[in-house]
N, C-alpha and C positions, 0 to 999 in steps of 0.2 A: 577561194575556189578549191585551194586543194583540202583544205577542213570538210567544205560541202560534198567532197569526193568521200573520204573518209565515213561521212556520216553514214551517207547512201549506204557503201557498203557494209557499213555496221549492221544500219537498218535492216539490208535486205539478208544479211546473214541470222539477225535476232529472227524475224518473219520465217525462215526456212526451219530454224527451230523449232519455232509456234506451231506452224502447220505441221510438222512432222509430232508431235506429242501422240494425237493416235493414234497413228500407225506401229510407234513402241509399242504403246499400253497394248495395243493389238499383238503385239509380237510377245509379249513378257507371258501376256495370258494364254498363249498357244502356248508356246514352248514348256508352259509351266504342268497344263495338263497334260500335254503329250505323252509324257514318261507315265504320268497316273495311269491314261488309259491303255498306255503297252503293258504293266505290270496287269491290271485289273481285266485281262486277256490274256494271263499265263506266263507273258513275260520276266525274267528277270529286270533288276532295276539295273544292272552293267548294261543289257541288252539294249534297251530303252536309252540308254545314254551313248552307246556306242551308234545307234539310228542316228540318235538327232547331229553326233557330231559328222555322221558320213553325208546328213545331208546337205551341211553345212559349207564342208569341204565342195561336194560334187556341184553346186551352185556359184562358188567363186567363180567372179568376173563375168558372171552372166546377173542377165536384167532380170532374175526372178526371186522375190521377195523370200527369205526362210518360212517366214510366217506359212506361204505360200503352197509349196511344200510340205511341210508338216500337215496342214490340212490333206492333202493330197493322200500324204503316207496314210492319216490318221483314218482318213475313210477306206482304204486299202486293204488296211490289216487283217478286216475278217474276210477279205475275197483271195489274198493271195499268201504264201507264207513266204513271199518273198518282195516285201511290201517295199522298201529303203530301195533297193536295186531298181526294181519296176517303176517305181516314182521317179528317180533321175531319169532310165532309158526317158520313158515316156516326155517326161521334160526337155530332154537334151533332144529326142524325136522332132517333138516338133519346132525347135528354135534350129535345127538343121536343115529344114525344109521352108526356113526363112518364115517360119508364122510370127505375127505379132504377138504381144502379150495378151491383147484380148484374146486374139483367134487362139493360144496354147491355152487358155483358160476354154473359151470354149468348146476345145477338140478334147480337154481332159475329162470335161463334163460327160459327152457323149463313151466316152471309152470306157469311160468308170459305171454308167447305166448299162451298158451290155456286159462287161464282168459280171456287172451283179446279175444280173436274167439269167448270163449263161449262154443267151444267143445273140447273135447278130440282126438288126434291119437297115435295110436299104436307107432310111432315113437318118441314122446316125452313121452309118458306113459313108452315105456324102458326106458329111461335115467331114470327116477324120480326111476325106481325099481332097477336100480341098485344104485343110490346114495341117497335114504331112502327109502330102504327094507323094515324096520324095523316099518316106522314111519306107511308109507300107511299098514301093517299089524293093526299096533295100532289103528288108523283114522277109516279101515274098520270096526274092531267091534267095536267103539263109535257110525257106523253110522247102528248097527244092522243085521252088516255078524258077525256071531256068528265064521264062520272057519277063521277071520281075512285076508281072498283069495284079494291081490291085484287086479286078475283080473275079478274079483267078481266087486270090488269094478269099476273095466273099463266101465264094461258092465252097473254096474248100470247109472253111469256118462254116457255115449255114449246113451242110451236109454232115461236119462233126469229122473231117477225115483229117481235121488239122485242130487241135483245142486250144482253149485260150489258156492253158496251160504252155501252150506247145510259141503259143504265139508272144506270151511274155519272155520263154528265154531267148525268143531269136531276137525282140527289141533288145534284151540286157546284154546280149554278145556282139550285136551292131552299137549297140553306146561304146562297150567297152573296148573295143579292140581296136587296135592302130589306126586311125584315121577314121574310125567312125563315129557315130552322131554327138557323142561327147567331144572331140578334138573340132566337130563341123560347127556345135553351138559355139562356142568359143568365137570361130572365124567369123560366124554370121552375125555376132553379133557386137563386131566390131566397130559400130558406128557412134557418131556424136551421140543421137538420141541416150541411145543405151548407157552413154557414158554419164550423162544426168543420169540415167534411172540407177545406175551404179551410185552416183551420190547420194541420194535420197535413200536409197537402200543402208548405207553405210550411215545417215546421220539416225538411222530408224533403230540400226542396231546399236549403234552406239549411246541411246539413249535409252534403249532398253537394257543394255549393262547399267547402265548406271543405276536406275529402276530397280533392277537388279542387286546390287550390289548397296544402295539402303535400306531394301526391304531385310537382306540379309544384316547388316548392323543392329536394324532395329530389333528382329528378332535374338539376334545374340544378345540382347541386350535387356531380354525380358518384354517387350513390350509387340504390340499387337501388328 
């Protein structure tokens, strides 16, 4: 019996392995072009590697993939010059506001569609209220609505008396500051689930080091 116990867990440890293989290879091949496409956008190559390690850091112990992220920043770069910052607010945004992993996937979606236009619509401005409520209340009175009114906060954006300049720094100073949306993803996201998707996360990266680290042998080594 206790052999059969043993196997099991072998088994099911070799199996979380397996399944977890593309999610590396997914992880090795972001990360790898990441730094290409911030140099081949003006970037320095320090620059590009000081991004990827801040985003690396500002995701610990939360449920969101690096891979993740990096996509995120990577689509960013040409709308904001402050792409690294904006990417965590926005992430830490909406896992404060208790959004799932879908729902911050698809509230980033919509956010990042009106960056690029430049404007706001009422139909992307729902999704973002319902998957950070919370945050756009916070944002709105950093940006001087004293009622915290999301659609306060529309009206100002649609009229242009508030930019989406204006409205990235006040997400970056509500993540960063004492008790906000960065210290709340943290809290909110203290549960069992997250705590698997923190594994999974961890065996993903760990296998993309290693990925990692014989592509570099091989190379050192002459070969392709």
């Amino acid at each position: 019996a206790s052999g059969i116990g043993v196997f099991k867990a072998l088994s099911a440890g070799a199996n979380m392995l397996t399944s977890s293989v593309s999610g590396a290879v997914d992880r090795y091949d972001t990360l790898t072009k990441y730094p290409k496409v911030l140099t081949n956008l003006g970037y320095s190559t320090q620059q590009a590697n000081k991004s990827t390690v801040k985003l690396k850091e500002g995701i610990q112990g939360l449920p969101t993939a690096l891979d993740d992220v990096v996509k995120t920043s990577q689509r960013l770069t040409v709308l904001t010059d402050k792409t690294t910052d904006t990417t965590l607010a926005l992430n830490n945004a909406f896992l404060a506001s208790s959004a799932s992993v879908s729902d911050t996937s698809r509230g980033m979606e919509q956010y990042i569609q009106m960056l690029s236009k430049g404007t706001v619509d009422m139909q992307s401005w729902r999704t973002l209220q319902e998957t950070m409520g919370y945050a756009l209340s916070e944002t709105a009175k950093q940006l001087g609505i004293a009622s915290g009114s999301s659609n306060e906060l529309y009206s100002s954006l649609q009229s242009g008396q508030i930019t989406f300049d204006q409205l990235n720094d006040a997400l970056i100073e509500c993540s960063t500051r004492t008790g906000g949306f960065a210290e709340m993803a943290l809290e909110a996201s203290g549960g069992i689930k997250t705590s698997f998707a923190n594994i999974q996360t961890a065996i993903k990266s760990g296998m993309e080091g290693t990925i990692s680290a014989i592509d570099t042998m091989l190379s050192n080594s002459g070969l392709p």
